[in-house]
LUMNU-230110 format. One line per field, with one value per residue: residue number from 1; x, y, z of N, C-alpha, C, O in turn; residue in three letters. Coordinates in Angstrom, 2 decimals, always signed. Example, Ala and Ser with C-alpha at 12.3 -4.5 7.8 and 13.67 -1.06 7.14 Angstrom:
2
num <- c(1, 2)
nc1 <- c(+13.19, +12.85)
nc2 <- c(-5.69, -2.25)
nc3 <- c(+7.80, +7.08)
cac1 <- c(+12.30, +13.67)
cac2 <- c(-4.50, -1.06)
cac3 <- c(+7.80, +7.14)
cc1 <- c(+13.20, +12.90)
cc2 <- c(-3.30, +0.03)
cc3 <- c(+7.80, +7.87)
oc1 <- c(+14.24, +13.41)
oc2 <- c(-3.32, +1.14)
oc3 <- c(+8.46, +8.04)
residuo <- c(ALA, SER)
This chain:
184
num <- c(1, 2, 3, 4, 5, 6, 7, 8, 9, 10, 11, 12, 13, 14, 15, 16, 17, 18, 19, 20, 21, 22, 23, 24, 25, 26, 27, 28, 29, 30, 31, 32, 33, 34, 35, 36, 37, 38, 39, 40, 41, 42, 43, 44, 45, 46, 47, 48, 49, 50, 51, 52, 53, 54, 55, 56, 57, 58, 59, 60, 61, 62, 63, 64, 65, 66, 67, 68, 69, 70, 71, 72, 73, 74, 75, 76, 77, 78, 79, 80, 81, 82, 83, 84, 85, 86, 87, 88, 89, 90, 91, 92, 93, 94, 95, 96, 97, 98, 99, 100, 101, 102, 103, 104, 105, 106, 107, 108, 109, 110, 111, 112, 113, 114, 115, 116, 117, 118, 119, 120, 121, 122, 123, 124, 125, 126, 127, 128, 129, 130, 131, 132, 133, 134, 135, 136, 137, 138, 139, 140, 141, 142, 143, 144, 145, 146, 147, 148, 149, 150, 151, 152, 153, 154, 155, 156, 157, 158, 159, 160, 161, 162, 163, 164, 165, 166, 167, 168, 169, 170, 171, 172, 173, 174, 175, 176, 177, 178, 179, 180, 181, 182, 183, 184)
nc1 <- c(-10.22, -8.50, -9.23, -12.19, -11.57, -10.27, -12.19, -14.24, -12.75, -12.32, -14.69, -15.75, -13.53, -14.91, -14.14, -12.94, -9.54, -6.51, -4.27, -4.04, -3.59, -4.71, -5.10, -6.69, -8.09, -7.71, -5.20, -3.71, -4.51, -4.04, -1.57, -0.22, -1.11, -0.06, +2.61, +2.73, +1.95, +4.35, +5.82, +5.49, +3.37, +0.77, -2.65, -4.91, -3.80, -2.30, -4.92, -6.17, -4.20, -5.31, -7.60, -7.22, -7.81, -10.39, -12.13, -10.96, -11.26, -13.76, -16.99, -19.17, -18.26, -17.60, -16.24, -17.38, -18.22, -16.23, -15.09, -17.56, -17.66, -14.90, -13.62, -12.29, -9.71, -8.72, -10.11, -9.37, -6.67, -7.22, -8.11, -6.33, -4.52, -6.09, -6.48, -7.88, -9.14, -10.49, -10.53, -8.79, -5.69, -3.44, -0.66, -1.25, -2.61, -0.73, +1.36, -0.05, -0.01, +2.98, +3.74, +1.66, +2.29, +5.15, +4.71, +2.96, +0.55, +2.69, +1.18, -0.38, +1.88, +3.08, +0.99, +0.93, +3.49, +3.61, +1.72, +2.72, +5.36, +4.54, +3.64, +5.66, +7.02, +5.47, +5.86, +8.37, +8.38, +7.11, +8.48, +10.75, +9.51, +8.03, +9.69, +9.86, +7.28, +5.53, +4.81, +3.28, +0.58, +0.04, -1.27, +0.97, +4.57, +7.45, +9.37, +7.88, +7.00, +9.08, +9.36, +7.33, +7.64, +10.36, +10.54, +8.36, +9.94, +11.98, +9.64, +9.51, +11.12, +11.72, +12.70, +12.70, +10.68, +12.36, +14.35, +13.11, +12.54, +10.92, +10.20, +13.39, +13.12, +11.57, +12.88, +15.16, +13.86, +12.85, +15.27, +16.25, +14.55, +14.20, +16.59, +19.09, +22.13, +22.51, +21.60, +20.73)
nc2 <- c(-15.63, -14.42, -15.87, -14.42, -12.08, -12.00, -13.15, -11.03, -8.74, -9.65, -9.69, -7.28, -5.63, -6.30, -6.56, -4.18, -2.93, -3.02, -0.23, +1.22, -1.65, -5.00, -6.26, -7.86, -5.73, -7.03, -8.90, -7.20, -6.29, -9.47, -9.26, -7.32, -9.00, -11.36, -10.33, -9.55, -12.01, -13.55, -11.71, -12.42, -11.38, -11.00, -12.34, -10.48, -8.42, -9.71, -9.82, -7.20, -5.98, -7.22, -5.98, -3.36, -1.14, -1.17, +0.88, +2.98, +2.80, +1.81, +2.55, +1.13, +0.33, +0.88, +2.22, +1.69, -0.63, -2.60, -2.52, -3.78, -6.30, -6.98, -6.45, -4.06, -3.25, -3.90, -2.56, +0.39, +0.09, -0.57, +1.98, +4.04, +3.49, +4.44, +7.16, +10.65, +12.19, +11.97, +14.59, +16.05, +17.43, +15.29, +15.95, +16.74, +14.71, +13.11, +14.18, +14.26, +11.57, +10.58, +13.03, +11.54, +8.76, +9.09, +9.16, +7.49, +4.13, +1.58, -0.82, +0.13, +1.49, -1.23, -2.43, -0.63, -0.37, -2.71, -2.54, -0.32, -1.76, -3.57, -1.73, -0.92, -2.99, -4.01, -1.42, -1.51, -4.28, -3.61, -1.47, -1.79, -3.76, -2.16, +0.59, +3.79, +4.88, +3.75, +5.70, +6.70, +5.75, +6.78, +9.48, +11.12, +11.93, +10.22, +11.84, +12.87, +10.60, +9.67, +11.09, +11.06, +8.13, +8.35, +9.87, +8.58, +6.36, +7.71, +8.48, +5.85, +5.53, +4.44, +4.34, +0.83, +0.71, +0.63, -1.53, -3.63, -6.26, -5.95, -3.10, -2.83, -4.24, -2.55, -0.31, -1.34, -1.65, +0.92, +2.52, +0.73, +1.26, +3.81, +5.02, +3.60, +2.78, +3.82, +2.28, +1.08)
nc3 <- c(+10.05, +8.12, +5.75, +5.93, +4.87, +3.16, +1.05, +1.47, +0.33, -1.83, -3.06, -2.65, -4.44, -6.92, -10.24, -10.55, -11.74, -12.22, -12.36, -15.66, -16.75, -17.42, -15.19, -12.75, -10.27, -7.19, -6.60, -6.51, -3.00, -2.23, -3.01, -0.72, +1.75, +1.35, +1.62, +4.34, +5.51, +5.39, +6.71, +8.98, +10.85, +12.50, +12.10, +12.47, +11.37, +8.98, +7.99, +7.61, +5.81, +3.51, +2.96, +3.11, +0.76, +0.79, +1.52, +0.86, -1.67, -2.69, -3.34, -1.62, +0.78, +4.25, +6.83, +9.12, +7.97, +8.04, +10.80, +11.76, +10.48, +11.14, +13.50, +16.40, +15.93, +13.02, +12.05, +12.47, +11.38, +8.68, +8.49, +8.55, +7.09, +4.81, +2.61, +3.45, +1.94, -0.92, -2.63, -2.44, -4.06, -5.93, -5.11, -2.38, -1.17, -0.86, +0.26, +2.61, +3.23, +3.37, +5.89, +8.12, +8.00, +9.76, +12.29, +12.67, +14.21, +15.12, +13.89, +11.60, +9.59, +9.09, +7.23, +5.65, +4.37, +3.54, +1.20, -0.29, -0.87, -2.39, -4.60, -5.22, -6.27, -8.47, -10.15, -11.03, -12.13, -14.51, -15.24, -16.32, -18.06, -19.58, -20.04, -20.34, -21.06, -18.77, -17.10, -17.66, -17.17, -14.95, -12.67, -12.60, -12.97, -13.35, -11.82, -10.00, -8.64, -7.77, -5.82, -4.18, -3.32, -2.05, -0.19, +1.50, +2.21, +4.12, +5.66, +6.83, +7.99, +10.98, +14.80, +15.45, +13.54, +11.27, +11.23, +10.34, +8.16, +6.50, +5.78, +5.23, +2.99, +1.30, +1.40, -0.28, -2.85, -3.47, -4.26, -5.92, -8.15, -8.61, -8.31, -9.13, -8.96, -6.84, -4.75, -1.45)
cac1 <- c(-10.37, -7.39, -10.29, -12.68, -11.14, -9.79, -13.29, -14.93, -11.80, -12.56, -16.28, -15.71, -12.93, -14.82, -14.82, -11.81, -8.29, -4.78, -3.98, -3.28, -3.64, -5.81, -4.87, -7.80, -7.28, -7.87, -4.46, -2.30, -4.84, -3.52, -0.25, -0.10, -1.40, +0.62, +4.15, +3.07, +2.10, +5.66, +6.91, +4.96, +2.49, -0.52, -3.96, -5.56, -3.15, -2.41, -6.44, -6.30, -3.92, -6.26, -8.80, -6.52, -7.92, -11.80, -12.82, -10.77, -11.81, -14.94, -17.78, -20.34, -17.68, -17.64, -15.41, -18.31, -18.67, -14.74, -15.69, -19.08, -17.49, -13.65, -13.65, -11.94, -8.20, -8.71, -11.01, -8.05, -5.69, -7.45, -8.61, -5.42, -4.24, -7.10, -6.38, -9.25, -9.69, -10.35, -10.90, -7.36, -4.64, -2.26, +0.33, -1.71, -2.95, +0.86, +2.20, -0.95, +0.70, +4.13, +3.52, +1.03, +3.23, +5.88, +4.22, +1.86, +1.19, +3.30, +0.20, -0.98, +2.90, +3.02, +0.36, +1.27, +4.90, +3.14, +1.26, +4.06, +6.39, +3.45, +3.53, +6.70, +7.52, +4.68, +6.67, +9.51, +8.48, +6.46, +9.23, +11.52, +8.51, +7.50, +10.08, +9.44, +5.52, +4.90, +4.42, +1.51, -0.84, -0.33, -1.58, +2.29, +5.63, +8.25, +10.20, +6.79, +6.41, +10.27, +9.51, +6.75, +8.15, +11.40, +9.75, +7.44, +10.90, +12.44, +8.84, +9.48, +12.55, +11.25, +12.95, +11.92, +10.14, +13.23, +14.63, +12.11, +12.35, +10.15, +11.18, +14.61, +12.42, +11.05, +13.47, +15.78, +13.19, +12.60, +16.40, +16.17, +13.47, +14.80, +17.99, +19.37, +23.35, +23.31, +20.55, +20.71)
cac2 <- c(-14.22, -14.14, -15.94, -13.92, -10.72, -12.06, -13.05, -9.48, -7.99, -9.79, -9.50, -5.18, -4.99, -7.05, -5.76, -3.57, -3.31, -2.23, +1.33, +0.81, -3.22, -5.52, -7.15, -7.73, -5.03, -7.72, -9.62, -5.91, -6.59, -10.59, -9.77, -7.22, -9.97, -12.24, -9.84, -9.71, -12.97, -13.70, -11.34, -12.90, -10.61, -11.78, -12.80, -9.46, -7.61, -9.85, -9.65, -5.66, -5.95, -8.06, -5.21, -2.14, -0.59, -1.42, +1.50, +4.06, +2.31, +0.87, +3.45, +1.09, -0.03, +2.11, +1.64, +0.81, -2.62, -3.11, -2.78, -5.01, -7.59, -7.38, -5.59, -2.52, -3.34, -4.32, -0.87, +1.12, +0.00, +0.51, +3.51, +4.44, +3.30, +4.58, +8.80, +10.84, +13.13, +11.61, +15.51, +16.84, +17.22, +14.15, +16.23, +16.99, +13.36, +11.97, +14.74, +13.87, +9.83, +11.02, +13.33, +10.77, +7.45, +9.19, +8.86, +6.25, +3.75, +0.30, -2.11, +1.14, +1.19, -2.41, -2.60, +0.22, -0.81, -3.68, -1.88, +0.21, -2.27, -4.28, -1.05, -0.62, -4.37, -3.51, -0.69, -2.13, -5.12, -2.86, -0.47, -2.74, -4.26, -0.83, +1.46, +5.04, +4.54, +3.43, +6.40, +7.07, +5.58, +7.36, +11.26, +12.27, +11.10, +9.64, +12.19, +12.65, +9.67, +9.30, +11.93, +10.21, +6.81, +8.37, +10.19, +7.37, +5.19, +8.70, +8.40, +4.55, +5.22, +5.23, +3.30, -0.32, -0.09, +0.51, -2.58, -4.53, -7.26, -5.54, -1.86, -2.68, -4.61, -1.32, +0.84, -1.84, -1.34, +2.24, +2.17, -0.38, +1.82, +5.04, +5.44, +2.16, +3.34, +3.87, +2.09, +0.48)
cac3 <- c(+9.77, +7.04, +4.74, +5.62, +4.71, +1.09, +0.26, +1.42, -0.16, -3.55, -3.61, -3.03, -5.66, -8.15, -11.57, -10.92, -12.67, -11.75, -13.15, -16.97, -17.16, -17.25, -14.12, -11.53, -8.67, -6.49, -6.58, -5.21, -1.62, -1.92, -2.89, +0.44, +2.46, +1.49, +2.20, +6.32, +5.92, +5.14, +7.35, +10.33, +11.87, +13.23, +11.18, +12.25, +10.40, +7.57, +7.04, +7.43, +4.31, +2.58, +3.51, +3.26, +0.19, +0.80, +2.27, +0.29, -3.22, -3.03, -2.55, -1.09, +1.85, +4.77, +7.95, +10.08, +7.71, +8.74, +12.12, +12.32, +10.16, +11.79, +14.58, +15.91, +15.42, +11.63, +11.20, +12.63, +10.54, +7.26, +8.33, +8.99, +5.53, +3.88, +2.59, +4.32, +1.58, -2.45, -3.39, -2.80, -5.06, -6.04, -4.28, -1.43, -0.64, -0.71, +0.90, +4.28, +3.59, +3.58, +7.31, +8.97, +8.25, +10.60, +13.77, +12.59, +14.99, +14.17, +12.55, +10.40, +8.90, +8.60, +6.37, +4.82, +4.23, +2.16, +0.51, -0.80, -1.69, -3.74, -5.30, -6.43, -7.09, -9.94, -10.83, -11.18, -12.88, -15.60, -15.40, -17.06, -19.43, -20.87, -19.91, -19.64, -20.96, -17.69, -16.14, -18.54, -16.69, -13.41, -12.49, -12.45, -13.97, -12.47, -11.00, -8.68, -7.92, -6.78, -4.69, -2.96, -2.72, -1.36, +0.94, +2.05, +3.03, +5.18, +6.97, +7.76, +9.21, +12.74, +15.62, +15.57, +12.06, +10.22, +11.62, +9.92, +6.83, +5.56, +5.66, +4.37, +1.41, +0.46, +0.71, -1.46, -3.86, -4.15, -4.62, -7.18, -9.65, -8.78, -8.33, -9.47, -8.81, -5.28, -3.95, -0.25)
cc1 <- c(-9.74, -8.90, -11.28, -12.85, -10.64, -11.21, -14.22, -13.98, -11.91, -14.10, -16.22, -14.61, -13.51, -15.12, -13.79, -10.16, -7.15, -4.88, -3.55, -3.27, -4.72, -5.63, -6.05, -7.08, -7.05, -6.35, -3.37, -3.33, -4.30, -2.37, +0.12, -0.48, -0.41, +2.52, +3.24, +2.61, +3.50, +6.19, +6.43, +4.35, +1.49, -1.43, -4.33, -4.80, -2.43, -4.06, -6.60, -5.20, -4.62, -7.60, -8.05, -7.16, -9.47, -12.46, -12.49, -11.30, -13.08, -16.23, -19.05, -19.02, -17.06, -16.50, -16.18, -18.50, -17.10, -15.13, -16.31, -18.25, -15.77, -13.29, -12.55, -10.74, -7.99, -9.02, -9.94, -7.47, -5.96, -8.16, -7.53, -4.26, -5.42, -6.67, -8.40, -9.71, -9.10, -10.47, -9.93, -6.44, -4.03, -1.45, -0.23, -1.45, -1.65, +1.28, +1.37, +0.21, +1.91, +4.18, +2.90, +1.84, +4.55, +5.53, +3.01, +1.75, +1.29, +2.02, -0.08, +0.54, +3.36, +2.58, +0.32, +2.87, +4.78, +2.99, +1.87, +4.68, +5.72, +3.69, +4.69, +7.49, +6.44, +5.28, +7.56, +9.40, +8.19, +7.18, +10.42, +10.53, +8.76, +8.47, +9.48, +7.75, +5.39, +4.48, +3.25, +0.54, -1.03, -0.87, -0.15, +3.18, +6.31, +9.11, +9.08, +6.70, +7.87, +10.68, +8.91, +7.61, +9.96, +10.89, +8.88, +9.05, +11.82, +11.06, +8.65, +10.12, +12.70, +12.72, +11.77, +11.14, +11.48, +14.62, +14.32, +12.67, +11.76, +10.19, +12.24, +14.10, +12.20, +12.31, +14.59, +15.05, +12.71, +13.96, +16.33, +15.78, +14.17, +16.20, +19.43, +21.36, +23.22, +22.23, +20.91, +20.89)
cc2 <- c(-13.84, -14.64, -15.88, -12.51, -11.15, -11.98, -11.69, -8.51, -8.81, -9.53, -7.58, -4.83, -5.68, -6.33, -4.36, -3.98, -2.19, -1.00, +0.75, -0.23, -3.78, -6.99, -7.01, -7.25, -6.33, -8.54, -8.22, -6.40, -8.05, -10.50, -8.71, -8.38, -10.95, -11.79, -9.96, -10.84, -13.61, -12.85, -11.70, -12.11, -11.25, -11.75, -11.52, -8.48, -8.40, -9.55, -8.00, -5.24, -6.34, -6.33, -3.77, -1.01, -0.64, -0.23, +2.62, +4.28, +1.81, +1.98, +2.98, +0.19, +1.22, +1.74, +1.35, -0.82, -3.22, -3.61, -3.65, -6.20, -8.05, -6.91, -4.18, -1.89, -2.94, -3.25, -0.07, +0.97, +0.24, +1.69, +4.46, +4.47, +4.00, +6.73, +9.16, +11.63, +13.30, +12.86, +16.03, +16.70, +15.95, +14.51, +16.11, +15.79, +13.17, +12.82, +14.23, +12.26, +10.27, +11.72, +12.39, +9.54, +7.63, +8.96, +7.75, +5.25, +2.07, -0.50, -0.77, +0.99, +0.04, -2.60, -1.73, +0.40, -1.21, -3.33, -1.27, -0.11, -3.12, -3.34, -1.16, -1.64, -4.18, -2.47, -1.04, -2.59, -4.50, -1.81, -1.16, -3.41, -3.37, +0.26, +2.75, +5.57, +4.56, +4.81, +7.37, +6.98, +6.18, +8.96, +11.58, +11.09, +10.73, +10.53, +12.88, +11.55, +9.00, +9.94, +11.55, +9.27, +7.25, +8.71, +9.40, +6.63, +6.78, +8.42, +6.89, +4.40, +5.70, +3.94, +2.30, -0.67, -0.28, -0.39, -3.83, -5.13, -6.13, -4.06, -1.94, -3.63, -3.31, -0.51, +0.50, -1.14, -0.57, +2.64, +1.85, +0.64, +3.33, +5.73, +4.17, +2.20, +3.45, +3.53, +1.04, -1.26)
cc3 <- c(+8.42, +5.70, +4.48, +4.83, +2.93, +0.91, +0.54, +0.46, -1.92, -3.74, -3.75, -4.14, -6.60, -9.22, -12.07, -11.43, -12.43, -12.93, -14.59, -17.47, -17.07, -16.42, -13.11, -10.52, -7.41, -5.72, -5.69, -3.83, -1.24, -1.76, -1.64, +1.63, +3.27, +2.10, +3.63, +6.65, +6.09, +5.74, +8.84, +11.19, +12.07, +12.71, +11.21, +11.38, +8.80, +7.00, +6.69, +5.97, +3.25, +2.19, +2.82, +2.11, -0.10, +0.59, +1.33, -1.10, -3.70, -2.12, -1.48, +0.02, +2.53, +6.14, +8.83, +9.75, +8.15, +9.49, +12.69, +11.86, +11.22, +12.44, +14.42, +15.50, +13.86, +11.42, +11.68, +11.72, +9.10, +7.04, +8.83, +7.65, +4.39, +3.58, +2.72, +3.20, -0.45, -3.21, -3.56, -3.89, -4.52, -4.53, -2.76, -0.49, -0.09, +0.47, +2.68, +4.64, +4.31, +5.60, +7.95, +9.47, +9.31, +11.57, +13.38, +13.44, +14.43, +13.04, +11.58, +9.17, +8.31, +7.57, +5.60, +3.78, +3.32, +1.43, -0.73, -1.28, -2.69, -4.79, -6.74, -6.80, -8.80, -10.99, -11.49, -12.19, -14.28, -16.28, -17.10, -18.62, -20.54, -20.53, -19.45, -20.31, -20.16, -16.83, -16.43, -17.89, -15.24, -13.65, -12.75, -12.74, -13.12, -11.41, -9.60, -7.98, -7.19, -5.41, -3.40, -2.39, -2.02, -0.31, +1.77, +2.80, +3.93, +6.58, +7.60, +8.15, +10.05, +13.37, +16.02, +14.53, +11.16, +10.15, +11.40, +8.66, +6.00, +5.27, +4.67, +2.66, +0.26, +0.14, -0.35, -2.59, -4.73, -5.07, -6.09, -8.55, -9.47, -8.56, -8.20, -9.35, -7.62, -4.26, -2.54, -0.33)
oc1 <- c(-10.31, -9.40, -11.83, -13.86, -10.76, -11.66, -14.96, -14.51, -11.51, -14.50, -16.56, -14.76, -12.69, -16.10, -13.73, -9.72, -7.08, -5.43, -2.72, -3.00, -5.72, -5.84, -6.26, -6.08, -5.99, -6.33, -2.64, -2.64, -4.03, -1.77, +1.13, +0.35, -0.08, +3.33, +3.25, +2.64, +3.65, +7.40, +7.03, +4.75, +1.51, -1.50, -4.23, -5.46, -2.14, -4.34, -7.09, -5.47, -4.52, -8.18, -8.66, -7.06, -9.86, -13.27, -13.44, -11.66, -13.38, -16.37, -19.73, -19.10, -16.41, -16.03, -15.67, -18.74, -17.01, -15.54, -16.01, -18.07, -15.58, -12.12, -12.12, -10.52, -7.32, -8.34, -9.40, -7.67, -5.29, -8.63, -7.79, -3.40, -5.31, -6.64, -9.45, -10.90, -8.25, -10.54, -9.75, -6.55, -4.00, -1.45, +0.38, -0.65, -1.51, +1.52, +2.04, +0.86, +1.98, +4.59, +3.71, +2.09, +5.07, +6.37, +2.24, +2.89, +0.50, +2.04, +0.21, +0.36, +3.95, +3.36, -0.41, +3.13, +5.30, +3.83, +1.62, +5.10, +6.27, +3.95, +4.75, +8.49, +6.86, +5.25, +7.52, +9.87, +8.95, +6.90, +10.59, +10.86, +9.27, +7.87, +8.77, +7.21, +4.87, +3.76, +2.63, -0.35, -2.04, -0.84, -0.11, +2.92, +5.91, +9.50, +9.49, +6.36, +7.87, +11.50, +9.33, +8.22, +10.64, +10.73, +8.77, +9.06, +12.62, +11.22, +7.92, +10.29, +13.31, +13.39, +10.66, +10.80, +11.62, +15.61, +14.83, +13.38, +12.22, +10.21, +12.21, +14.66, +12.48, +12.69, +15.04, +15.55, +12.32, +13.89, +16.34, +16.41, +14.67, +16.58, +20.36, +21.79, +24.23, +21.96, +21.50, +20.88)
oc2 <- c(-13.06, -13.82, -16.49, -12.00, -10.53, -10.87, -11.39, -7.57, -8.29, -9.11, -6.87, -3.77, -5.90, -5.58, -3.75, -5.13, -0.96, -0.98, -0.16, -0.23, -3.20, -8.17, -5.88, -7.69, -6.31, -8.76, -8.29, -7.30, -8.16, -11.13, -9.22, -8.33, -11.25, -12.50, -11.18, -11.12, -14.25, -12.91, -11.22, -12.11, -12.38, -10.54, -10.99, -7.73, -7.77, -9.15, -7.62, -4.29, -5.81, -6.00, -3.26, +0.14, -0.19, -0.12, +3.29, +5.33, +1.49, +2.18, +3.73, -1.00, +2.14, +0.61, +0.53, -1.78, -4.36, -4.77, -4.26, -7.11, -9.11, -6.65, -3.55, -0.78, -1.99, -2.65, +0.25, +1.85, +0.98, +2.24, +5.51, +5.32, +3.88, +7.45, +8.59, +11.89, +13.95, +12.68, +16.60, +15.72, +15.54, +13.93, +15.39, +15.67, +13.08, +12.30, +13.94, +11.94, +10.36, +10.97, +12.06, +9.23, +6.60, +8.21, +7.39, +5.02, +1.45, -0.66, -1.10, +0.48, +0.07, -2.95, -1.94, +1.11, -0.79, -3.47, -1.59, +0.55, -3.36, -3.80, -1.30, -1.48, -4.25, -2.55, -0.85, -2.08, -4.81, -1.30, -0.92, -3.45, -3.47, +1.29, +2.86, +6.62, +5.66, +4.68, +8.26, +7.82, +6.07, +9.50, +12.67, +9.89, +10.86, +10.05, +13.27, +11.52, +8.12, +9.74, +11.57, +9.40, +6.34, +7.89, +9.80, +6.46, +6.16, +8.25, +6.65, +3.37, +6.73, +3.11, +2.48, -1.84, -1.26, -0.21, -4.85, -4.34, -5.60, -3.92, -1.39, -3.57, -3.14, -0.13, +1.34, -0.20, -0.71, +2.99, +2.57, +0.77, +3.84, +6.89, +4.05, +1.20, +2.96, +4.16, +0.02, -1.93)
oc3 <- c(+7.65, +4.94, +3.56, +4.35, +1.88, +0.62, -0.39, -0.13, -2.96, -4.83, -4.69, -4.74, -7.49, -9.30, -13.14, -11.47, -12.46, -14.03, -14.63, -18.67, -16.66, -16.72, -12.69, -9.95, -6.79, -4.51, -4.71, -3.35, -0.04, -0.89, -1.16, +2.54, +4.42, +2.69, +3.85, +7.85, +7.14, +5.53, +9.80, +12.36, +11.59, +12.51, +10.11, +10.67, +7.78, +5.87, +5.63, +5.24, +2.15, +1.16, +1.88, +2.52, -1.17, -0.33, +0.91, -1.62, -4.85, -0.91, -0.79, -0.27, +2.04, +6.07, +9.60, +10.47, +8.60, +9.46, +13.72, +12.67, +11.82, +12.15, +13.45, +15.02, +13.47, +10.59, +10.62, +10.90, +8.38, +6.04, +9.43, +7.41, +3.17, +4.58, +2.42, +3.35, -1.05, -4.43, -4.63, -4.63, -3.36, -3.45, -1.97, +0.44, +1.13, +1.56, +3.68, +5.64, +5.53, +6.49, +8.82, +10.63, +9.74, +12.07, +14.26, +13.85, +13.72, +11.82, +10.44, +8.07, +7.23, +6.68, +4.62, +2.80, +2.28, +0.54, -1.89, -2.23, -3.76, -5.90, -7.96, -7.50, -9.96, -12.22, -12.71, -13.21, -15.21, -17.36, -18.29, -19.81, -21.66, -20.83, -18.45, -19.93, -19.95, -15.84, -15.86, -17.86, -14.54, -14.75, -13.32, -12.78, -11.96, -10.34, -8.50, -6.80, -6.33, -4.52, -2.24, -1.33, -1.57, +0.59, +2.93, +4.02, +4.63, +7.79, +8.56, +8.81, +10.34, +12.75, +16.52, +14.32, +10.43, +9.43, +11.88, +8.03, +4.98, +4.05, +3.57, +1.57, -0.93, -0.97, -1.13, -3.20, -5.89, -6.25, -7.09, -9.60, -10.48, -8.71, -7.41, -9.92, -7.10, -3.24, -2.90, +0.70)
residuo <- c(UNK, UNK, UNK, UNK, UNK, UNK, UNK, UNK, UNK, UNK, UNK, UNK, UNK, UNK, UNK, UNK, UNK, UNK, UNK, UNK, UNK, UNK, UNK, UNK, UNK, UNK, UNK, UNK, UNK, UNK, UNK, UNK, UNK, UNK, UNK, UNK, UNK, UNK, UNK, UNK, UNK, UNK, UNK, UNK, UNK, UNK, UNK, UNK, UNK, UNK, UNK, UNK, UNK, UNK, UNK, UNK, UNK, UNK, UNK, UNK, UNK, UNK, UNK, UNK, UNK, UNK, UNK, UNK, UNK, UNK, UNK, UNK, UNK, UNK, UNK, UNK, UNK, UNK, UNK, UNK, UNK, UNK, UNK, UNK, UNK, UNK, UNK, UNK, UNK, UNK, UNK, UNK, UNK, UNK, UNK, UNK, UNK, UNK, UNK, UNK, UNK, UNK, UNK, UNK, UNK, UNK, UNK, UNK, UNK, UNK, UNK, UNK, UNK, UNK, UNK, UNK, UNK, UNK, UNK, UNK, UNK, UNK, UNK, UNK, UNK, UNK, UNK, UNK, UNK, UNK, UNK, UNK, UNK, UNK, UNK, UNK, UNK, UNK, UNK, UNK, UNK, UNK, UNK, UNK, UNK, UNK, UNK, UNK, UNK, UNK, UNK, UNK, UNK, UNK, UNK, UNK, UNK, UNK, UNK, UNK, UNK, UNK, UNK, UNK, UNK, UNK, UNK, UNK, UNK, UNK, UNK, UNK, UNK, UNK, UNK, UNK, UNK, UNK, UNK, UNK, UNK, UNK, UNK, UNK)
């Protein structure tokens, strides 16, 4: 399943490119993958990382082809990761992530966890590259986007996720880029 979901997950991002670089989108759905592969969850949910951004990014993938091709677990979960509504404001969107990921239910956060910390290991790393450029290439500057990603690690600190490897990964990390003095 895990290598069916990379190769549907590279054939629908093909041709795309990380915000600002000229990195094939393709490698942020591997490199989620590969964090819950490494944190040991189970094939259907490392492939729903592989998958996670199909549906929201790719206009000719729908959550019914989830579904047919990986049943109804896998289509949950990136339709659970996926924002319902590409017309709202920046703020808007984050702020739906931000409320939903609290009661989310565990595999949706999982793979959303990933997701997240792919993110802001990119940050990070780019942070440091290009300094305060980097926040060129997003809709909003940094002190938005510290707002999200803080806010994103308050809504993963449920009982039983925030107990996780992979939890305390992220919220190191948000730490790390944004508030590099008193981070966790």
């Amino acid at each position: 399943m895990i290598k069916r979901a990379i190769e549907f997950a590279a054939k629908a991002h093909h041709g795309q490119f990380r915000k600002g670089t000229d990195i094939p989108y393709i490698a942020h759905p591997f490199n989620v993958a590969a964090i819950l592969a490494k944190s040991g969850v189970d094939d259907e949910l490392v492939a729903a990382g592989a998958l996670h951004d199909t549906v929201e990014d790719v206009e000719t993938v729908t959550i019914v082809d989830i579904r047919r091709e990986f049943g109804d677990r896998v289509a949950a979960i990136v339709g659970g990761c996926s924002e319902p509504d590409k017309g709202a404001t920046w703020q808007e969107r984050k702020q739906h992530t931000i409320n939903y990921l609290k009661s989310a239910p565990m595999d949706v956060k999982f793979v959303s966890c990933a997701d997240k910390l792919d993110n802001m290991t990119s940050i990070a790393r780019d942070y440091e590259a290009y300094g305060e450029t980097l926040w060129q290439r997003f809709k909003v500057g940094m002190d938005d986007q510290a707002w999200y990603y803080s806010s994103l690690v308050e809504s993963f600190d449920t009982p039983g996720f925030n107990e996780t490897a992979l939890f305390r990964a992220f919220q190191h990390q948000v730490g790390t880029v944004f508030n590099p003095a008193g981070c966790p």
